[in-house]
C-alpha positions as CSV (number, residue, x, y, z in Angstrom):
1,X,17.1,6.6,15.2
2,X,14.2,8.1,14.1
3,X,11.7,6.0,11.5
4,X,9.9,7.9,8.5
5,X,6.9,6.4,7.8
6,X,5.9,6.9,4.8
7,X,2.0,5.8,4.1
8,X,-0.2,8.4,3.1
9,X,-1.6,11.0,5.8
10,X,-4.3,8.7,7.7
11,X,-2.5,5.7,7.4
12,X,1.4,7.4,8.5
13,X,-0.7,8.6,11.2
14,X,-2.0,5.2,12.6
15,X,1.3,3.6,12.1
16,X,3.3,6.6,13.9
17,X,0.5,6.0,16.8
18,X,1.9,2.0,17.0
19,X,5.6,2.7,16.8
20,X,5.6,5.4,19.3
21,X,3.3,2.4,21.5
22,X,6.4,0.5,21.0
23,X,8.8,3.3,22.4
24,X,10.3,4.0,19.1
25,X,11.0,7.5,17.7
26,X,8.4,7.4,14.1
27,X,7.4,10.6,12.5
28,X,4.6,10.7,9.6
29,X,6.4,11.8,5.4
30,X,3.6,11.1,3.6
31,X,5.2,10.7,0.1
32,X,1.5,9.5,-1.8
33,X,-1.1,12.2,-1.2
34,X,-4.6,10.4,-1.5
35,X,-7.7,12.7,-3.2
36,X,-10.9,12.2,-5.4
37,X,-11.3,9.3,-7.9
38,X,-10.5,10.4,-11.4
39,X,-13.9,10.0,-13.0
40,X,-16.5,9.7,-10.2
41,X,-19.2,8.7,-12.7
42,X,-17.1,5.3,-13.6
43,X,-17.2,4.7,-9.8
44,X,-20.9,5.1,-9.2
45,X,-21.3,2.9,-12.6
46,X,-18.9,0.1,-10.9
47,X,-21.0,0.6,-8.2
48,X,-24.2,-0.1,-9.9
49,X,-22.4,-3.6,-11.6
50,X,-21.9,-5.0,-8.2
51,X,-25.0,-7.9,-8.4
52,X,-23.2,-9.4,-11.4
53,X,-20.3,-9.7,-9.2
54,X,-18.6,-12.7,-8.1
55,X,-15.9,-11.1,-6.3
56,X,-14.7,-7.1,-5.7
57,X,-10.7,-7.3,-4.5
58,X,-9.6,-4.3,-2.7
59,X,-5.9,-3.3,-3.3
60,X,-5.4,-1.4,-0.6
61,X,-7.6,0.4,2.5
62,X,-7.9,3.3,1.1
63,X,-9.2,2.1,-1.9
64,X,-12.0,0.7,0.4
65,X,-12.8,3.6,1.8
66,X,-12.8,5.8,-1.2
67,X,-15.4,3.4,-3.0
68,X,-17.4,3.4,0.4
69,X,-17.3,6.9,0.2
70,X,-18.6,7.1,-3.4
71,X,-21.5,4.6,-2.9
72,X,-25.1,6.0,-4.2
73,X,-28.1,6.3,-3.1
74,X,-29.8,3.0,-2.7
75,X,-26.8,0.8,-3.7
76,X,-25.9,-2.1,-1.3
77,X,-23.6,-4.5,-0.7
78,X,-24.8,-7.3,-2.2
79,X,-25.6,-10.7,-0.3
80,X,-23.4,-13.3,-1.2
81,X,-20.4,-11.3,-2.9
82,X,-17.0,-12.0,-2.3
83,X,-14.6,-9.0,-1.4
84,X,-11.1,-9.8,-2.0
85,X,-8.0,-8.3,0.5
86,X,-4.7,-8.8,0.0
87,X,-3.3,-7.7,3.5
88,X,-4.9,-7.0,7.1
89,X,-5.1,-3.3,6.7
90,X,-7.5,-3.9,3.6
91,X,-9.5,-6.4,5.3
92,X,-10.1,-4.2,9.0
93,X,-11.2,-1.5,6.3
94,X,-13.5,-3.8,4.9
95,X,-15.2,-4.9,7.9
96,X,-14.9,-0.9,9.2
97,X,-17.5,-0.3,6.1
98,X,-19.9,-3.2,6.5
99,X,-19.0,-5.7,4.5
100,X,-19.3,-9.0,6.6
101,X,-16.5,-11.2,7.8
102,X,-17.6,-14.0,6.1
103,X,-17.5,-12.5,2.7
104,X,-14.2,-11.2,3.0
105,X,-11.0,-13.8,1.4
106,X,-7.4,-12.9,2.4
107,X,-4.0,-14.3,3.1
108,X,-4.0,-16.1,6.7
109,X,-2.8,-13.8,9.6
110,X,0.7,-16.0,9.7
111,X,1.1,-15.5,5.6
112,X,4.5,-15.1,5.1
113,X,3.9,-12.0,2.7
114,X,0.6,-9.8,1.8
115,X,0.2,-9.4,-1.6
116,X,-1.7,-10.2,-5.2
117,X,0.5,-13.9,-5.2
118,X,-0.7,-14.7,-1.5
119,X,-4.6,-13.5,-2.0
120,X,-4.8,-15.9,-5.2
121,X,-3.2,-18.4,-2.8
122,X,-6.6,-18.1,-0.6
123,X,-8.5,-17.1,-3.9
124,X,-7.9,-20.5,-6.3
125,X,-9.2,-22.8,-4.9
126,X,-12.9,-20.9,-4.9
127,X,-13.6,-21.3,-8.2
128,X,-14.7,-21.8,-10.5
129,X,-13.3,-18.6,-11.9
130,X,-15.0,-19.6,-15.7
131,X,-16.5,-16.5,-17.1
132,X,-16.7,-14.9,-13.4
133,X,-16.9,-11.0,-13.4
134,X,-14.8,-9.6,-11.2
135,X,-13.9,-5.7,-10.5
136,X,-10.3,-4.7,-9.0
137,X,-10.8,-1.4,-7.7
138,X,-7.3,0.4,-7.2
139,X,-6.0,4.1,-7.0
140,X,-5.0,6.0,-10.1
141,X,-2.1,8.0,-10.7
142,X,-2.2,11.7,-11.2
143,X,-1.5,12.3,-15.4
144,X,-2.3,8.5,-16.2
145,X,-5.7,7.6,-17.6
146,X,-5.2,3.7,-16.7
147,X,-2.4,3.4,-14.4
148,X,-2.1,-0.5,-13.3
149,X,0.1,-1.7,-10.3
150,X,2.4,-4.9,-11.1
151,X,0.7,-7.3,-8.3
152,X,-2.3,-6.2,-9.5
153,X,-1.1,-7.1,-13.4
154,X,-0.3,-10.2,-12.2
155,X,-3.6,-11.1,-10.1
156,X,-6.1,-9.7,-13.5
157,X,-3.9,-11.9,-15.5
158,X,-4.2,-14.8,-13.3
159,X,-7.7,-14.5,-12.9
160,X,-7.9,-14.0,-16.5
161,X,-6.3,-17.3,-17.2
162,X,-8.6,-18.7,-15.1
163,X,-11.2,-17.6,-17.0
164,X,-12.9,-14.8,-15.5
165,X,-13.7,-11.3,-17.3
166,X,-12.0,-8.4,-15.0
167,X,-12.4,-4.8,-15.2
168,X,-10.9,-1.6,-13.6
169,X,-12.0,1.4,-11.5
170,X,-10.1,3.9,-10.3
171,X,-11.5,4.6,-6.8
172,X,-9.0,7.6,-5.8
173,X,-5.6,9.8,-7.6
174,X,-2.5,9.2,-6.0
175,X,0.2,12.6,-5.8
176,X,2.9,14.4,-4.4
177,X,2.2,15.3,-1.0
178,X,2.7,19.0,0.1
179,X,4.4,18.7,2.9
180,X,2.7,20.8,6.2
181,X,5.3,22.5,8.6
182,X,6.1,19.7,10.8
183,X,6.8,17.2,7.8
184,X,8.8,19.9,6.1
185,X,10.8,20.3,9.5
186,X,10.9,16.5,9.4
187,X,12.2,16.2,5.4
188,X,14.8,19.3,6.3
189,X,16.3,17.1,9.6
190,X,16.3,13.8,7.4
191,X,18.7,15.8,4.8
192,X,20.8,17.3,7.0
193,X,21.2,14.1,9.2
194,X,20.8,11.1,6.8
195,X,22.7,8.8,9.4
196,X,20.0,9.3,12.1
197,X,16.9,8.2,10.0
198,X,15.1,5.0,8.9
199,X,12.5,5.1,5.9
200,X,9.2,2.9,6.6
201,X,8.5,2.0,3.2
202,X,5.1,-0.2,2.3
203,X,5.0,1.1,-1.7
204,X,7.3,1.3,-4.6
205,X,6.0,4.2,-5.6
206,X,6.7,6.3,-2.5
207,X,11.0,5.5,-3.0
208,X,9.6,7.3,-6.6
209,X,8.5,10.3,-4.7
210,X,11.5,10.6,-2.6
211,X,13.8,10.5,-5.5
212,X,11.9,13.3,-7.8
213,X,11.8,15.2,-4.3
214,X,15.7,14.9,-3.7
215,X,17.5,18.0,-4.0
216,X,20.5,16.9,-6.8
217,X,22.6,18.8,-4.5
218,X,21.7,16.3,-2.0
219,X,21.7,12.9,-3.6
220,X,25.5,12.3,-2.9
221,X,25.3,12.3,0.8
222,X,22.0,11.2,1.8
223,X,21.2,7.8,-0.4
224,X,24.1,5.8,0.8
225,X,23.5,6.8,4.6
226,X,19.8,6.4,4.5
227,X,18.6,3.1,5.9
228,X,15.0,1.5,4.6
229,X,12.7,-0.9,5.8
230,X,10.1,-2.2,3.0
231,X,7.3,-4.7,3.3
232,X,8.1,-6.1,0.5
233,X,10.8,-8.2,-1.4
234,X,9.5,-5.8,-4.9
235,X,9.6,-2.5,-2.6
236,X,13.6,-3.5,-1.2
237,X,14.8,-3.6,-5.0
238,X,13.3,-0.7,-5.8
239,X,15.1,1.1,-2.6
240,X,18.2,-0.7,-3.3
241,X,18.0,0.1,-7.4
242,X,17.6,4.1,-5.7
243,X,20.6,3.8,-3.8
244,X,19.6,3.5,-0.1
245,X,22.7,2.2,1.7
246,X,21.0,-0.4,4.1
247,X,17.5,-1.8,3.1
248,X,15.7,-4.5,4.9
249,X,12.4,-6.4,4.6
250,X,10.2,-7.2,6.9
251,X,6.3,-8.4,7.1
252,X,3.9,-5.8,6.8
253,X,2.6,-6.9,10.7
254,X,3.5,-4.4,14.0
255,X,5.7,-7.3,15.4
256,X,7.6,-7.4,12.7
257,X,8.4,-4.6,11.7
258,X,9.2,-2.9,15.3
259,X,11.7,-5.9,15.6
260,X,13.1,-5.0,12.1
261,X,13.1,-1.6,13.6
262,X,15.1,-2.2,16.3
263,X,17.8,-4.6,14.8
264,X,18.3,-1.9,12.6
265,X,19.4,0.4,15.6
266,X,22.0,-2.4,16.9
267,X,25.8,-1.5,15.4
268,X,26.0,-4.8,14.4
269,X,24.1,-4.3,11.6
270,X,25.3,-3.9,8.0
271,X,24.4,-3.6,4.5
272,X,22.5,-5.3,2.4
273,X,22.3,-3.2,-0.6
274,X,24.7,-5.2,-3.4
């Protein structure tokens, strides 16, 4: 069995670097190519908004390390603001570019999922949230002048309900990734061998990039004998609305995912697409 992980470049990377620790066979597919925010003016000007802050949430790493990146002159963090995370990958990169521990709020290591629902769990009960500003920074998606993720819908409207005034920067564009040599050798064994591969899926939107990236020629033989793995309950329907013939969830943590990993490689496993 080999595992397909599917996280853009830097993250695929780190993740292949754990599964191979774990003495599993994990190749990076990038599906979600990361580059340059859409309008890097609107970033410095979120930047600039940050003292009128009560709380900054993060929606992913690389959204931290985009906005790091695109920090002027002069600008620091400021003392006292909150920086919201909804998963450990988010927080480390947090604490990677300086921001301290104790300003960070996310979902307890032992949270039974990572997401919008389980940072508002941690989030609530700091309000007051009356007339708070608060600044969701997030990726952007290439053609769409105000893309908006559903968890994060649901967190702007939440903290809107609560009272508080959100706005939106777009801190990076998300793409199709070109693949280099060794993923394009990787893609080609995938196709030809569908039964031998497992897809490592932590976003909606990469199951997206596989299907406009399926040959139609293709599509017959390799959905039902591809098997997934998503991080999340949202990311499993979308695999299992594509056609994947096994998809399984696990928690976005190592442990559980390699243990996923490996009851997927037993024969005793079956499907669990409807």
């Amino acid at each position: 069995m080999r595992v397909l992980v599917t996280r853009p470049a830097v993250q695929a990377g780190e993740w292949v670097e754990r599964l191979l620790g774990r003495g599993l066979d994990a190749v990076a597919l990038p599906l979600i190519a990361i580059d340059g925010p859409p309008d890097a003016a609107a970033l410095e000007a979120a930047w600039r908004t940050l003292p009128v802050r009560a709380l900054v949430v993060f929606v992913s790493a690389n959204a931290v390390t985009r906005f790091f990146a695109a920090r002027p002159s002069g600008c620091a963090w400021p003392a006292g603001l909150r920086a919201g995370s909804p998963g450990p990958g988010t927080g480390a990169a947090l604490r990677a570019a300086g921001v301290p521990a104790a300003a960070i709020v996310e979902p307890p290591p032992d949270s039974p999922s990572f997401d919008s629902e389980a940072l508002w769990a941690v989030l609530a009960p700091r309000g007051p949230w009356q007339e708070a500003a608060v600044l969701i920074v997030r990726g952007g998606a290439d053609g769409q002048d105000s893309p908006l993720g559903r968890g994060r819908d649901w967190l702007a409207q939440t903290l809107r309900g609560a009272g508080a005034t959100v706005d939106f920067v777009a801190a990076y564009r998300r793409g199709a990734t070109r693949f280099d040599a060794a993923q394009q050798s990787a893609w080609e064994r995938a196709l030809h061998f569908p039964a031998e591969h497992v897809w490592l899926f932590s976003s909606s939107e990469a199951i997206d990039q596989l299907a406009a990236r399926l040959p139609p020629s293709a599509a017959a033989t390799a959905w039902p004998r591809w098997r997934a793995l998503a991080t999340h309950a949202r990311i499993a329907e979308r695999a299992r609305a594509a056609g994947f013939g096994c998809v399984v969830e696990a928690a976005p943590r190592l442990d559980d995912v390699a243990a996923a990993l490996r009851a997927l490689d037993t024969p005793s496993i079956e499907s669990h697409a409807p």
